[in-house]
Each structure stands twice: as C-alpha cells, then as structure tokens.
DSSP file (Angstrom, degrees, kcal/mol; ACC not computed):
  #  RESIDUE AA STRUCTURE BP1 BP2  ACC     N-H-->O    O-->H-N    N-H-->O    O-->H-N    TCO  KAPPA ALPHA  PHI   PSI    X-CA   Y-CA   Z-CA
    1    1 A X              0   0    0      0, 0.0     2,-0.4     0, 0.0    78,-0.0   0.000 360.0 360.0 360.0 145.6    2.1   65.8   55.8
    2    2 A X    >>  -     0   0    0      1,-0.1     4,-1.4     4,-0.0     3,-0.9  -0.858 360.0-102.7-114.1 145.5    2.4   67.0   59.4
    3    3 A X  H 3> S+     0   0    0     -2,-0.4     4,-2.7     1,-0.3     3,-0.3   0.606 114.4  63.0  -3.6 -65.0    0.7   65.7   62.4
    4    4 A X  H 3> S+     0   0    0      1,-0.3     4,-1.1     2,-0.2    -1,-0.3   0.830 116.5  23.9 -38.9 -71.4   -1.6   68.8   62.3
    5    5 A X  H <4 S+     0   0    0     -3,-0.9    -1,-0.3     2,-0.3    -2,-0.2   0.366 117.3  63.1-103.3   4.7   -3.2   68.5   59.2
    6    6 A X  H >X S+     0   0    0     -4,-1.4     3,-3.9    -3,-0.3     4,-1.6   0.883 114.3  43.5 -68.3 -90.2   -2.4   64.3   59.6
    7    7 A X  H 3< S+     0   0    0     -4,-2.7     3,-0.3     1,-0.3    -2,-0.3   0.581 116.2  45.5 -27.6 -59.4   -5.1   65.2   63.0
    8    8 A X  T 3< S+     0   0    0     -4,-1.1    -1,-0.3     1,-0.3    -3,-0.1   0.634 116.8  40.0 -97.2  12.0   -7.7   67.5   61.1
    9    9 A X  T <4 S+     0   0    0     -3,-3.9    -1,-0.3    -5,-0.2    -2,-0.3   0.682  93.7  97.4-104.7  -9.8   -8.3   65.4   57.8
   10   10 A X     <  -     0   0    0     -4,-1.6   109,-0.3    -3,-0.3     2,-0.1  -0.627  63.5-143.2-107.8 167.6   -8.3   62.2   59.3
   11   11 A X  B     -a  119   0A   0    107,-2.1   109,-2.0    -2,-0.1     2,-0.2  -0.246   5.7-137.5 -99.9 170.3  -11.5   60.5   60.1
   12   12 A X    >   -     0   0    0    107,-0.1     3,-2.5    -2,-0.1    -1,-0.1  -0.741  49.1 -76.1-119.3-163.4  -12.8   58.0   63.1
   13   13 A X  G >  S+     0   0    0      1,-0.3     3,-1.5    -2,-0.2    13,-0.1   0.741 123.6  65.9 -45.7 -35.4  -14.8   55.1   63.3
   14   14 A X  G 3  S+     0   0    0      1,-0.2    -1,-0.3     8,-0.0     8,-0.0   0.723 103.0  46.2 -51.8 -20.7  -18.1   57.3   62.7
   15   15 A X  G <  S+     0   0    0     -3,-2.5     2,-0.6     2,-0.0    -1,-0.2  -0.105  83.7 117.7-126.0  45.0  -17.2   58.2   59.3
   16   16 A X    <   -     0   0    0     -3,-1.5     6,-0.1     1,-0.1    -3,-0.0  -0.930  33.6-178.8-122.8 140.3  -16.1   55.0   57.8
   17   17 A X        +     0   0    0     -2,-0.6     2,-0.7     5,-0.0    -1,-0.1   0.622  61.1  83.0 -67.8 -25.7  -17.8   53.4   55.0
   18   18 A X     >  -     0   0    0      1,-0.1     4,-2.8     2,-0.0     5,-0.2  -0.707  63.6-151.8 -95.9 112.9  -15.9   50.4   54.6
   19   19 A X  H  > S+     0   0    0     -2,-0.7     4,-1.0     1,-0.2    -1,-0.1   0.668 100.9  54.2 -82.6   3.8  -16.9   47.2   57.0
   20   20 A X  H  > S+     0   0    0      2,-0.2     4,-1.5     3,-0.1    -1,-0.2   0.936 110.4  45.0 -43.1 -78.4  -13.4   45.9   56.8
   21   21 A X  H  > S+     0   0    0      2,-0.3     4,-4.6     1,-0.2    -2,-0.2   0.694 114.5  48.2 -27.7 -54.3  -12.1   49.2   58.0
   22   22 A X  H  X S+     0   0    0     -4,-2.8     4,-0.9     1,-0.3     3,-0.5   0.994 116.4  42.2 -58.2 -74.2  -14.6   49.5   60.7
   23   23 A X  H >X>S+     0   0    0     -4,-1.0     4,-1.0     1,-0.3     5,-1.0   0.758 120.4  44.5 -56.4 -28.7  -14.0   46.1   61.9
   24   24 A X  I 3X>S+     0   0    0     -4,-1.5     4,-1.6     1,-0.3     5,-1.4   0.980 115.3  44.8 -67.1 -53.8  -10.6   46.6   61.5
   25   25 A X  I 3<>S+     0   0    0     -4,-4.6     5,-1.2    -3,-0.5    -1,-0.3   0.610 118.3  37.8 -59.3 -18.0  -10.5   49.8   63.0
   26   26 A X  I <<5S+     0   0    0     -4,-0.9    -1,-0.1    -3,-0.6    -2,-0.1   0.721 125.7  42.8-117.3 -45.1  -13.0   49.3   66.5
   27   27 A X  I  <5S+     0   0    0     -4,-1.0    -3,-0.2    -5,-0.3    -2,-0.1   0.909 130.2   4.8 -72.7 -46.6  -11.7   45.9   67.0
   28   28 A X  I ><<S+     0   0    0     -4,-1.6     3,-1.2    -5,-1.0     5,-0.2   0.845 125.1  50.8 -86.9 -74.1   -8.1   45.4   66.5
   29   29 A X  I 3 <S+     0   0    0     -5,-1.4     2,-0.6     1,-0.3    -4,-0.2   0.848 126.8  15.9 -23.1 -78.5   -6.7   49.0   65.9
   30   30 A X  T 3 <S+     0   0    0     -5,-1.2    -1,-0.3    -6,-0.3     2,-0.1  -0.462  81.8 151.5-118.5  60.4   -8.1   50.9   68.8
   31   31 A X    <   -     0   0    0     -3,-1.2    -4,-0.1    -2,-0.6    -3,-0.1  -0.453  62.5-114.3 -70.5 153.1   -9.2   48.1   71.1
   32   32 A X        +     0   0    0     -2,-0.1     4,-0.1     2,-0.0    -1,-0.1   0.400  68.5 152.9 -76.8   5.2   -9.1   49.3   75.0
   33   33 A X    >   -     0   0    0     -5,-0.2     3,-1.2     1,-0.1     2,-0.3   0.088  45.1-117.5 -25.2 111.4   -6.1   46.4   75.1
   34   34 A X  T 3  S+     0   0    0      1,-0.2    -1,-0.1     3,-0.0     3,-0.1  -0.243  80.3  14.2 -89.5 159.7   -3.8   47.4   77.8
   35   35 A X  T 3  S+     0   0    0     -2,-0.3     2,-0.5     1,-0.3    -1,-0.2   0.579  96.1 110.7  86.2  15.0   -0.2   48.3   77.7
   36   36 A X    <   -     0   0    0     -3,-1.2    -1,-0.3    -4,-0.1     7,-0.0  -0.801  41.6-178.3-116.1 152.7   -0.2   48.8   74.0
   37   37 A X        -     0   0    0     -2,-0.5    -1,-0.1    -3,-0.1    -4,-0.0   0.022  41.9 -91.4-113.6-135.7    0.1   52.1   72.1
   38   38 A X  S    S+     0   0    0      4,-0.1    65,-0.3    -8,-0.0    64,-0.3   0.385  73.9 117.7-142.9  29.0    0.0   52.8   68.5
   39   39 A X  S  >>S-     0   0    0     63,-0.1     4,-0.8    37,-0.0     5,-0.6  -0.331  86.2 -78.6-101.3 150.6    3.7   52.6   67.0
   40   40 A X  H  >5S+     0   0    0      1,-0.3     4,-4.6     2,-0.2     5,-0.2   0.832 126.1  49.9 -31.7 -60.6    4.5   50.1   64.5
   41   41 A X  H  >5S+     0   0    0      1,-0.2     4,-2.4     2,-0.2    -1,-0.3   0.922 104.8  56.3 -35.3 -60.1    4.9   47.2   66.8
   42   42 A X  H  >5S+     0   0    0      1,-0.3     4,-2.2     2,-0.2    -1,-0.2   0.861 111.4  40.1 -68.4 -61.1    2.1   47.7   68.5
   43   43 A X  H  X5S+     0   0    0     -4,-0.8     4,-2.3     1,-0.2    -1,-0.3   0.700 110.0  52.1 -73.3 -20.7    0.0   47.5   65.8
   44   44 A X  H  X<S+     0   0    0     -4,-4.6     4,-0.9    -5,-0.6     5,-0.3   0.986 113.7  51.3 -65.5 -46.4    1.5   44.9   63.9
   45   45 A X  H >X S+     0   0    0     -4,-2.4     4,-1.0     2,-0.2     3,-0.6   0.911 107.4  55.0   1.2 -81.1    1.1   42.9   67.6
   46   46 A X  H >X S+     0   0    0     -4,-2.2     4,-2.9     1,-0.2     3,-2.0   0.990 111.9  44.7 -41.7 -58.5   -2.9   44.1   67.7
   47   47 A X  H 3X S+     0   0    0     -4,-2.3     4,-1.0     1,-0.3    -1,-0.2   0.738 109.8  53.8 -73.0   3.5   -3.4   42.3   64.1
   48   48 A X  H <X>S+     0   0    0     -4,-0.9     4,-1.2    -3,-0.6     5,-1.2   0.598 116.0  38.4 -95.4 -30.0   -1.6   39.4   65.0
   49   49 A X  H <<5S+     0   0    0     -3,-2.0     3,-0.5    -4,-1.0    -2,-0.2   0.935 111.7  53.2 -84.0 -52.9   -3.7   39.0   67.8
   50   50 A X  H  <5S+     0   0    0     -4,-2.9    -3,-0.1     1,-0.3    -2,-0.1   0.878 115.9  37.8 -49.1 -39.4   -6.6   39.9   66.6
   51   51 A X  H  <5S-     0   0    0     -4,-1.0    -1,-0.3    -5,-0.4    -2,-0.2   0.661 113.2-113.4 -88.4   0.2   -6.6   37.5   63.4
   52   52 A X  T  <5 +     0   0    0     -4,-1.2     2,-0.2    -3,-0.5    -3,-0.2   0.867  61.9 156.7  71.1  50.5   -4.9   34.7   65.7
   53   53 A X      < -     0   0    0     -5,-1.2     2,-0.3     1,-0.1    -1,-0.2  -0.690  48.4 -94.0-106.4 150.3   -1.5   34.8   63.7
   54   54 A X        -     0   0    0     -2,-0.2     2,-0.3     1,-0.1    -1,-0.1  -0.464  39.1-118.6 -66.3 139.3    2.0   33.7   65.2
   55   55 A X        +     0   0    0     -2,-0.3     2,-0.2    -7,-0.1    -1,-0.1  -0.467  46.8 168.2 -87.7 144.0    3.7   36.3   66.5
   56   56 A X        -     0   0    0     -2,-0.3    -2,-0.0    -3,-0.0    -1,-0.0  -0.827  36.0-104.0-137.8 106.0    7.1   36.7   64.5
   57   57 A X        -     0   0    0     -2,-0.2     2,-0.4     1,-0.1    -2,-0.0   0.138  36.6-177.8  28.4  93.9    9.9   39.4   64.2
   58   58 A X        -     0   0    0      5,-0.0     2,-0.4     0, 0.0     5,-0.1  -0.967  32.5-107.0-128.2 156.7   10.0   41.6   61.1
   59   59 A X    >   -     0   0    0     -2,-0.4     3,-0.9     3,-0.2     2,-0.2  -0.662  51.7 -86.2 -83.3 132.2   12.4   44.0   60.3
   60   60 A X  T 3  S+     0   0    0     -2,-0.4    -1,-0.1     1,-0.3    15,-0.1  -0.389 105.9  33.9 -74.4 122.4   11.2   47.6   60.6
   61   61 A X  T 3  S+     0   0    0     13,-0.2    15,-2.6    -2,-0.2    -1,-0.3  -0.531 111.5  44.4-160.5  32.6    9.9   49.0   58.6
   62   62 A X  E <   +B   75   0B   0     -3,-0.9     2,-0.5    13,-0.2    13,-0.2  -0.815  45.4 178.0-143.9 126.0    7.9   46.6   56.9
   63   63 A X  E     -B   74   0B   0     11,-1.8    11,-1.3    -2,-0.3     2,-0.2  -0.766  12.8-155.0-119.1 109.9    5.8   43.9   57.8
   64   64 A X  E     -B   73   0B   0     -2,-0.5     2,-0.4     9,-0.2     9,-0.2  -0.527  13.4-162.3 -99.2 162.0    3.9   41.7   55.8
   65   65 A X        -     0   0    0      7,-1.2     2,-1.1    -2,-0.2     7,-0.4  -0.886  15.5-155.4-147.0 101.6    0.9   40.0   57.0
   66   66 A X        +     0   0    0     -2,-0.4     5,-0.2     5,-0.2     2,-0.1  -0.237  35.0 148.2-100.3 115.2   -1.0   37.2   55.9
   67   67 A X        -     0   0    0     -2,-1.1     3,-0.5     3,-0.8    -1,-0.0  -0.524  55.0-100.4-105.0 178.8   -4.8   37.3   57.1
   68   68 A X  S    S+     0   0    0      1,-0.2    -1,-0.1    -2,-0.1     3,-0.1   0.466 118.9  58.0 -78.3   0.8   -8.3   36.2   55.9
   69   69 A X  S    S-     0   0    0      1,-0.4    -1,-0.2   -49,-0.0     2,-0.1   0.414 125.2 -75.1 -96.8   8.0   -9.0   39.2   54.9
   70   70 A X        -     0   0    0     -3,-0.5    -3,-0.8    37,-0.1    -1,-0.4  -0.339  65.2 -50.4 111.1 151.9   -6.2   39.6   52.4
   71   71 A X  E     - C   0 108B   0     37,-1.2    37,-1.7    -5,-0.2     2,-0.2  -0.478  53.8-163.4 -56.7 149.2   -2.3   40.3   52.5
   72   72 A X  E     - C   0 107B   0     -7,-0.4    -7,-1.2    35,-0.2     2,-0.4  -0.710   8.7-159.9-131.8 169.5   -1.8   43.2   54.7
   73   73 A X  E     -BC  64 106B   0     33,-0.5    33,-3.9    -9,-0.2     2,-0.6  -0.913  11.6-154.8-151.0 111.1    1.8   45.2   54.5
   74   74 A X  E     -BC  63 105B   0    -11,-1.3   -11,-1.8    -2,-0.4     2,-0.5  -0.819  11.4-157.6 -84.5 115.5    2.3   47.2   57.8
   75   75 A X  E     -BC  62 104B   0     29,-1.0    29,-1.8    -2,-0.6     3,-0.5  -0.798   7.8-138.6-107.8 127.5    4.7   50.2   57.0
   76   76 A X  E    S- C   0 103B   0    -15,-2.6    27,-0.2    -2,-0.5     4,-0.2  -0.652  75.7  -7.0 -82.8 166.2    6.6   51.9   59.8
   77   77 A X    >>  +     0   0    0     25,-1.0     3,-0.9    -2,-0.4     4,-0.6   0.728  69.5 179.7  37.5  64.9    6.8   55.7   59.5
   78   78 A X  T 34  +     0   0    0     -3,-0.5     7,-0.4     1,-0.3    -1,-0.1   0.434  65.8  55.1-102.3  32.6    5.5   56.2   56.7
   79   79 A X  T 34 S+     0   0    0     22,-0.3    -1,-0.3     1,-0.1     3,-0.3  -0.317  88.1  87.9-122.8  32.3    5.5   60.1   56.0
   80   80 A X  T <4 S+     0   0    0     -3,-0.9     2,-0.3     1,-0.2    -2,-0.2   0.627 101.0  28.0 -94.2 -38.8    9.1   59.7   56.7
   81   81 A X  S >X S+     0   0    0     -4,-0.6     4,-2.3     1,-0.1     3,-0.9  -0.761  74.3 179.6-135.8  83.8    9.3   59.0   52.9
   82   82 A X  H >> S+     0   0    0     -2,-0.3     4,-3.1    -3,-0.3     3,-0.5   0.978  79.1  54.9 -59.8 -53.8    6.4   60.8   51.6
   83   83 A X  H 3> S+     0   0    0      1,-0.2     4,-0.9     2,-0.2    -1,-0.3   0.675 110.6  44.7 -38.9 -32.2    7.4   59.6   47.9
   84   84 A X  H <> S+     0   0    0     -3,-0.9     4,-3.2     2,-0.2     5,-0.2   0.896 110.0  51.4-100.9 -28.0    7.4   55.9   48.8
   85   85 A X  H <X S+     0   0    0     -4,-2.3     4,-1.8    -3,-0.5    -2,-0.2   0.946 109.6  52.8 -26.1 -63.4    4.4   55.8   50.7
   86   86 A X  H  X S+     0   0    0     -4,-3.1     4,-2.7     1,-0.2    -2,-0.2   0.824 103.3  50.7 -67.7 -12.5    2.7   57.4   48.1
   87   87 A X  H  < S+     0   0    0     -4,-0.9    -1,-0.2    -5,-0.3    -2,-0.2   0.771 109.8  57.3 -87.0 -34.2    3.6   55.1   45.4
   88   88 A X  H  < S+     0   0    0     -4,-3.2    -1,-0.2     2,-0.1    -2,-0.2   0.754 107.1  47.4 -76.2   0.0    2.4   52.2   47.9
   89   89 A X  H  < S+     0   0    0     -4,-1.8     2,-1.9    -5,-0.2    -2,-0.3   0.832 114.2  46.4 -93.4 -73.0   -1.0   53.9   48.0
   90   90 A X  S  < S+     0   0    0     -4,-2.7     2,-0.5    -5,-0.1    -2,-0.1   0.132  86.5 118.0 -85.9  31.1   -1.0   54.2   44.1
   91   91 A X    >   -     0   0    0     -2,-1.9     3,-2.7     3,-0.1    -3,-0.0  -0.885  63.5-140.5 -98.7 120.1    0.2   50.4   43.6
   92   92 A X  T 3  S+     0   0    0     -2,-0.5    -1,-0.1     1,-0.3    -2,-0.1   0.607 100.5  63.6 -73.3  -1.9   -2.4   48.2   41.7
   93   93 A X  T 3  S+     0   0    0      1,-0.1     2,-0.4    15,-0.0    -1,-0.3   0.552  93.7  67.2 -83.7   7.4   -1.7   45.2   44.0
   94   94 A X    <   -     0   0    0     -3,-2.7    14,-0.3    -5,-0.2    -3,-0.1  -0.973  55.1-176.5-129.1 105.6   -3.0   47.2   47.3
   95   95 A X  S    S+     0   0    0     -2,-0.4    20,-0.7    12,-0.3    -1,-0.2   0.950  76.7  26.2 -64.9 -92.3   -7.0   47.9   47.3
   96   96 A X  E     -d  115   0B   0     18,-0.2    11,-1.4    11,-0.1     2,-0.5   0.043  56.3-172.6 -63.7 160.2   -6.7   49.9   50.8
   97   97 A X  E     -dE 116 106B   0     18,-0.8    20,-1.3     9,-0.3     2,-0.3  -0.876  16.5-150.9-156.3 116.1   -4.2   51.7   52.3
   98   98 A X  E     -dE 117 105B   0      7,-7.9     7,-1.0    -2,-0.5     2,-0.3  -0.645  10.1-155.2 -81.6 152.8   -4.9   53.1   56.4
   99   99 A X  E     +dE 118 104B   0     18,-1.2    20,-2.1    -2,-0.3     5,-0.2  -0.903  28.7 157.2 -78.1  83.4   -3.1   56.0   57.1
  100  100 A X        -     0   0    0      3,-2.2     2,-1.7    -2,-0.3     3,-0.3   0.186  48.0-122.9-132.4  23.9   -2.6   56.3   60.7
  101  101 A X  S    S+     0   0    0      2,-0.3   -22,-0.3     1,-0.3    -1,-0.1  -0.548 103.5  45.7  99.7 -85.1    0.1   58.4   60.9
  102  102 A X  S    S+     0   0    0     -2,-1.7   -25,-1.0   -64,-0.3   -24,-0.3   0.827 129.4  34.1 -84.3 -37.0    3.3   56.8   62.9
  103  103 A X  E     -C   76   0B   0    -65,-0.3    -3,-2.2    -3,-0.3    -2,-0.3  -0.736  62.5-158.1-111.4-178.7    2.1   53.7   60.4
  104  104 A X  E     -CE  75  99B   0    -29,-1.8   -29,-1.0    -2,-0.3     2,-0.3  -0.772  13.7-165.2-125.0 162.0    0.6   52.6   57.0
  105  105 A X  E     -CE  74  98B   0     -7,-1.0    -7,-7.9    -2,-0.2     2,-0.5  -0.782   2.9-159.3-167.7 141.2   -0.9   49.6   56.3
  106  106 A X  E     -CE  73  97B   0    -33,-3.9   -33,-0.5    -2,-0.3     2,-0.3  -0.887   1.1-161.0 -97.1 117.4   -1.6   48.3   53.3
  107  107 A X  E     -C   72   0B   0    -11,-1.4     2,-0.5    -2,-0.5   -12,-0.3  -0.889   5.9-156.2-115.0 149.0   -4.3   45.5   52.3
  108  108 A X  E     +C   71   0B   0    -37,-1.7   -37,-1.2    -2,-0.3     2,-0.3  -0.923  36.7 138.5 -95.3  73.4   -4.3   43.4   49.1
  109  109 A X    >   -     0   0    0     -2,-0.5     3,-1.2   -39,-0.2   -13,-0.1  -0.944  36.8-162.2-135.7 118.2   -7.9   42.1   48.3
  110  110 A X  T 3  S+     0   0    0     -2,-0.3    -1,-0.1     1,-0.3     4,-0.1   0.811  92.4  66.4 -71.9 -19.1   -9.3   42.1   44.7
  111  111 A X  T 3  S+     0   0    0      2,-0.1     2,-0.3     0, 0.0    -1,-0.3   0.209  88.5  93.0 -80.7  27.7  -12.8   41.8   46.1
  112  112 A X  S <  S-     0   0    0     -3,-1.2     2,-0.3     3,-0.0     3,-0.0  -0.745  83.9-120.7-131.1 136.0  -12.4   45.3   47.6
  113  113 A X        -     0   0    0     -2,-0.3    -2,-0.1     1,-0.0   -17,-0.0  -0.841  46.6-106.0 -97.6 133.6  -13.4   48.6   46.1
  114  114 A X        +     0   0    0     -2,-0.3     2,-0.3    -4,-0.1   -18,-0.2  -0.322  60.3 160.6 -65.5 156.5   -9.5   50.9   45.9
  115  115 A X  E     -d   96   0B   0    -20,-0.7   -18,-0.8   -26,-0.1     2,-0.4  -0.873  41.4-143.9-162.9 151.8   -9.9   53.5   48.9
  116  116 A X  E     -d   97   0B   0     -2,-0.3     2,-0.2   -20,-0.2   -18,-0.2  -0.786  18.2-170.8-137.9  93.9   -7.7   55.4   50.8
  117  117 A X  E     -d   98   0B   0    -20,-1.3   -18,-1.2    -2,-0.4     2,-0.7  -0.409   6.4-164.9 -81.4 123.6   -8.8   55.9   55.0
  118  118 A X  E     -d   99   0B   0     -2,-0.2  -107,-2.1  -109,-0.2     2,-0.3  -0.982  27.6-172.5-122.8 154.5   -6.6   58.3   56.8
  119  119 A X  B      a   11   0A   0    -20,-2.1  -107,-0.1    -2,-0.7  -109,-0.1  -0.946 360.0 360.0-147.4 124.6   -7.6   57.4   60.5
  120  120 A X              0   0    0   -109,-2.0   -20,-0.1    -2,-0.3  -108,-0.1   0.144 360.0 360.0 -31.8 360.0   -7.1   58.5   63.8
C-alpha cells in the first residue's frame, strides 16, 4: 500500500468504534506532546509513557510491550514487508492490529472483538 491510498482509507478519532482504540489513539498516539513525531520510536516512547512502563531499548523493528490492556507488539515499517505484516494482522494470537503507516502495532487481548484500524 502507498502513502496515498495508506492517507484516503484510513480513519481518525471520529470514526472509531473501539474504546481501546479511541483511548489509545487521542491519548497516547496523537497527544499534543512536544518534540515527538510518529516513527517507531516515538511511538513505542508515547506508550511507554502513557501506560507508565520503563523505558528500554528494543531492536527495530519490533517491540513488544507489556500493558494492562494486553501485549502490544509495535512493528517498524511495516508495509516494507507487505507479506509479513499481513500474516501478523491474520495471526489468532493478535485481536487488533493499528495501521499507522511508518508503524504497526499489534494488541493481544482475548476479551477483544478481532478488528483491523488503519489510522491516521
């Protein structure tokens, strides 16, 4: 997928369904926090901050990440290798899977209906 059609399918905060997502998405994701962008780091950072986790070194391009909301797996680039991306969106241990372009992130929670957000 290329940026372009990454940019007109994906959705924002108005058009999510999921109150994970949301919160994930208005609070951590795209907080007005300054000096931070939206590249792998950065967002593995945000969710580390946000849930109060220690911040630790993982080797790009995957980071996994253990919150209260479920294991999360942060993927760098992941339309870099459309084929393995997709096979982590259609893996029966990961209910959600973000799309957010320059990352993935994957969450692991059985109480979770499967969905698949691609997100601004």
């Amino acid at each position: 997928m290329n940026r372009i059609s990454h940019f007109l399918r994906a959705k924002t905060q108005y058009n999510l369904h999921s109150p994970l997502v949301f919160r994930l998405y208005t609070e951590a994701l795209f907080s007005r926090a300054p000096g931070r962008g939206r590249s792998f780091e950065d967002v593995v950072w945000r969710l580390e901050q946000y849930y109060g986790l220690t911040h630790s070194q993982f080797p790009v391009p995957r980071a996994p990440l253990s919150t209260p909301d479920g294991e999360m797996l942060v993927v760098d680039r992941p339309h870099r290798d459309e084929t393995s991306w997709q096979a982590l969106c259609a893996d029966p241990r990961y209910q959600v899977t973000l799309d957010l372009y320059r990352c993935g992130i994957c969450i692991a929670n059985p109480r979770l209906s499967r969905q698949h957000f691609i997100l601004r």
